[in-house]
N, CA, C and O of each residue as an XYZ file, in Angstrom:
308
protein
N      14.423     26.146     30.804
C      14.792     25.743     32.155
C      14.789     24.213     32.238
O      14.038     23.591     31.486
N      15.561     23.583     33.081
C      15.966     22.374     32.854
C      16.045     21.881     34.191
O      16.803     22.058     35.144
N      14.317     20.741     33.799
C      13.972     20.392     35.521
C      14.214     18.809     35.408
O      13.923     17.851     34.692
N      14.987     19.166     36.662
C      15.454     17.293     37.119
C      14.269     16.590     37.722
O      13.221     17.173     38.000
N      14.485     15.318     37.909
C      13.705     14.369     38.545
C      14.864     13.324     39.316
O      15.854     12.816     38.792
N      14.435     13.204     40.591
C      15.304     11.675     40.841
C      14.475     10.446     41.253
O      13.706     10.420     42.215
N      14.690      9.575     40.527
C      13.954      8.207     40.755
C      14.205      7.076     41.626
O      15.095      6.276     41.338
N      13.516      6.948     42.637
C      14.194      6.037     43.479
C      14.175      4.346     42.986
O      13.059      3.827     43.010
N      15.114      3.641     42.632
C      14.684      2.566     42.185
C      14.592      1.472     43.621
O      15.372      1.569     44.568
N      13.314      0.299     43.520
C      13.178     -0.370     44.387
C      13.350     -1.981     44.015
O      13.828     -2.406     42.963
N      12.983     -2.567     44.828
C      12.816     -4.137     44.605
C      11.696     -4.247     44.138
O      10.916     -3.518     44.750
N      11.003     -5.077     42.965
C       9.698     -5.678     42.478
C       9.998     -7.306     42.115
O      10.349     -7.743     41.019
N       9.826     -7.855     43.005
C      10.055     -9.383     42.588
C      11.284     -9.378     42.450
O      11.968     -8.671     43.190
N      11.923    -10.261     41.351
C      13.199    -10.521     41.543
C      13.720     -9.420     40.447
O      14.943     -9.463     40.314
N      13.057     -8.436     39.630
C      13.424     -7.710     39.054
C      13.679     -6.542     39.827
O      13.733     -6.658     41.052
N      13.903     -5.037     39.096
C      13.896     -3.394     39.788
C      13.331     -2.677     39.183
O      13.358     -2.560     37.958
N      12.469     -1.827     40.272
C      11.645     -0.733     39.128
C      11.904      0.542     39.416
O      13.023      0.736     39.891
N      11.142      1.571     39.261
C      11.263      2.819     39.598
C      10.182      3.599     39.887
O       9.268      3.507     39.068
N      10.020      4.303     40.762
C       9.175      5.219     41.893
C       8.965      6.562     40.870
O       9.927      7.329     40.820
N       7.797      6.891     40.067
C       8.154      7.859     39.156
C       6.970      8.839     39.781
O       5.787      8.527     39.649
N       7.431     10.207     40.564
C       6.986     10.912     41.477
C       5.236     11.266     40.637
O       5.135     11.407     39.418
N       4.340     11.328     41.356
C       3.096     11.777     40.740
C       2.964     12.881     39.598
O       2.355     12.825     38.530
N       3.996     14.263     40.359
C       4.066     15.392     39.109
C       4.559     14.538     38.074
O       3.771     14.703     37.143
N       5.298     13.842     37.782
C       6.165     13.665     36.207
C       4.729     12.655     36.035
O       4.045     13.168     35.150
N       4.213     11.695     36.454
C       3.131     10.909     35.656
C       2.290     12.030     35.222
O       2.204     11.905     34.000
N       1.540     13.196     35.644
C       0.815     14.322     35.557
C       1.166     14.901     34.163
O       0.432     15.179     33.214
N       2.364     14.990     34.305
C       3.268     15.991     32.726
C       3.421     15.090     31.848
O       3.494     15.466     30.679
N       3.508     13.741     32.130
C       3.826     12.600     30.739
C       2.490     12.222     30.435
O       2.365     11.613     29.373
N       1.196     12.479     31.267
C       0.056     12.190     31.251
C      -0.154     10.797     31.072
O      -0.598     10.407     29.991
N       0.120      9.939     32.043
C       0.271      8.553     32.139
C      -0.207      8.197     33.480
O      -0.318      9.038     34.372
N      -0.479      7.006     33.621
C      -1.358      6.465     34.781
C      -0.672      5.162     34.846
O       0.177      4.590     34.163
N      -1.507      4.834     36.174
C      -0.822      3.346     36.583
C      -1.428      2.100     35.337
O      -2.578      2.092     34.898
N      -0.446      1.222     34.988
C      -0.609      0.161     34.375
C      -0.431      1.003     32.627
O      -0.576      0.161     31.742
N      -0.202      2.197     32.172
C      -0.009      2.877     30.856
C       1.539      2.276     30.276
O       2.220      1.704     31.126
N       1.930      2.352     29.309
C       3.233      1.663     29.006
C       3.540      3.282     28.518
O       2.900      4.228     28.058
N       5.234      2.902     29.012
C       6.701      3.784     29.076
C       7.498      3.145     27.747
O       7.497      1.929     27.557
N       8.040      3.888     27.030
C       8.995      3.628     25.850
C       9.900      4.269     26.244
O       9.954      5.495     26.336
N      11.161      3.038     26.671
C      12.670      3.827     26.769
C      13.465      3.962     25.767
O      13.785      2.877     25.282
N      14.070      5.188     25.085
C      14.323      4.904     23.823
C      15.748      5.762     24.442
O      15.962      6.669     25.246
N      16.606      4.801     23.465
C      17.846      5.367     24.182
C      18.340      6.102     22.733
O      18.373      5.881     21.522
N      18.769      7.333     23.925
C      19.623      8.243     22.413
C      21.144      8.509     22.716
O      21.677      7.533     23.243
N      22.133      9.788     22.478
C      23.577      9.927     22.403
C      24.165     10.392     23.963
O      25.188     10.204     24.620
N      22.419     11.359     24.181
C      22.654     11.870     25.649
C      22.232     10.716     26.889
O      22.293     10.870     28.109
N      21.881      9.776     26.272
C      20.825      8.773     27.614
C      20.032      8.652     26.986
O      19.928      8.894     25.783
N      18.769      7.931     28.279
C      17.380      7.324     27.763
C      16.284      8.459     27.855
O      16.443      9.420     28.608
N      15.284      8.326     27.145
C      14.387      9.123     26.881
C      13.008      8.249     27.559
O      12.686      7.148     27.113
N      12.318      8.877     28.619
C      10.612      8.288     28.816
C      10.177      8.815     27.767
O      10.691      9.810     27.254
N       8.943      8.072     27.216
C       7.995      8.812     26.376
C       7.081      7.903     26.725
O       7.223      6.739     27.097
N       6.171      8.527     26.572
C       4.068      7.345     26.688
C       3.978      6.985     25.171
O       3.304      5.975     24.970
N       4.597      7.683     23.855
C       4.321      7.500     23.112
C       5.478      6.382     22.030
O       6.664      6.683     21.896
N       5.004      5.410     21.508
C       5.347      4.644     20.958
C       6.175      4.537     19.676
O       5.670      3.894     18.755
N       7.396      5.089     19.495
C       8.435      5.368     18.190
C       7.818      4.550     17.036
O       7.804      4.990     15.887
N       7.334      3.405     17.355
C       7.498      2.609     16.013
C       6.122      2.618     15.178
O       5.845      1.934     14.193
N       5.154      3.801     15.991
C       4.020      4.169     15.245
C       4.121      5.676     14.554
O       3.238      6.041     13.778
N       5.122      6.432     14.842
C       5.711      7.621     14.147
C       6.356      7.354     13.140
O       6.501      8.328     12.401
N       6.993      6.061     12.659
C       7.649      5.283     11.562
C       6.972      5.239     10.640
O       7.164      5.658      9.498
N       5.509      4.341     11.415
C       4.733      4.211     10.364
C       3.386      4.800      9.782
O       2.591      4.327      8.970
N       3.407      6.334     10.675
C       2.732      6.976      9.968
C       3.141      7.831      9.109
O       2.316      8.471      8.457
N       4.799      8.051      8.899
C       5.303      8.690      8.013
C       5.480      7.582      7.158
O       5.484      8.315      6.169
N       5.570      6.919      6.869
C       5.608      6.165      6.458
C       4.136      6.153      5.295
O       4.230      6.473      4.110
N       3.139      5.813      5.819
C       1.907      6.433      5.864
C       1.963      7.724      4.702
O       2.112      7.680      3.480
N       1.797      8.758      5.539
C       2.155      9.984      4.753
C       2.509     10.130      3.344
O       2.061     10.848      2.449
N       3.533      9.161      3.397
C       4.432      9.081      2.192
C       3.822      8.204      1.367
O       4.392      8.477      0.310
N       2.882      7.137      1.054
C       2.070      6.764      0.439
C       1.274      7.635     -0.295
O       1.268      7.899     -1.497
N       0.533      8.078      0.736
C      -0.830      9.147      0.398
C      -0.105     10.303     -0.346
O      -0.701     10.828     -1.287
N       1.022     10.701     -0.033
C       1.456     11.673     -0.758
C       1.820     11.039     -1.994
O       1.279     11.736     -2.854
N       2.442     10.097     -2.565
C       2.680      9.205     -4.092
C       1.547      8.861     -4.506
O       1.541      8.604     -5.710
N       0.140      8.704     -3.752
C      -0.792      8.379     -4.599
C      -2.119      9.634     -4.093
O      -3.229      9.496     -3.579
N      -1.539     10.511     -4.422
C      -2.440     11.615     -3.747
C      -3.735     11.982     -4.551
O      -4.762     12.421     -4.033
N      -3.519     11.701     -6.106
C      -4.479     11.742     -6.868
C      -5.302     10.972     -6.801
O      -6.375     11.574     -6.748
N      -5.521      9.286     -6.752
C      -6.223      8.134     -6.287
C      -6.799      8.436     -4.810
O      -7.923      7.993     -4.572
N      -6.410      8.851     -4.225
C      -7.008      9.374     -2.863
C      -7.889     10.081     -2.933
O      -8.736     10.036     -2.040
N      -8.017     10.937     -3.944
C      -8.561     12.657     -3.677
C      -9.452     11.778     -4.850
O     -10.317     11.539     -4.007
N      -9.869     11.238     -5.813
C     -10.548     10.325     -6.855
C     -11.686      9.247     -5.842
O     -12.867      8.944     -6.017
N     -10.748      8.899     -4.820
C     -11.473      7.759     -3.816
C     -12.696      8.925     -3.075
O     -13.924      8.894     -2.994
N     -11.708      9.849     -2.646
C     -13.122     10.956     -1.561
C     -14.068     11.099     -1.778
O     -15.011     11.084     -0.985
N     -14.109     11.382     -3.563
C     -15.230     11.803     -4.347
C     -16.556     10.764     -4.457
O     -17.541     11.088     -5.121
């Protein structure tokens, strides 16, 4: 099921922001002053609370530990 939101955008200084209704902060589990990542894709922009360029680098990550998986599992010991 495919639930809309509409955002009212306002004046903030000389910039514009947006009015993001209490339920959607509730479901993105975000609070006042939390940072928003707009990540734009083919369909539009995407909110997320969570930060793309730390999913980079934990696969990223991953992929280390997995090439040196033996030195790892040698280090535990």
């Amino acid at each position: 099921m495919l639930v809309m939101t509409t955002l009212k955008l306002t004046a903030v200084g000389t910039s514009t922001g947006a009015v993001i209704p209490k339920e959607m902060l509730t479901r993105l589990k975000v609070a006042k002053g939390d940072t928003l990542y707009a990540i734009e894709t083919p369909d539009g922009y995407l909110l997320t609370p969570y930060d793309p360029s730390i999913s980079e680098q934990l696969k990223a990550g991953e992929e280390f530990m997995k090439e040196y998986r033996d030195t790892f599992k040698a280090l535990a010991e």
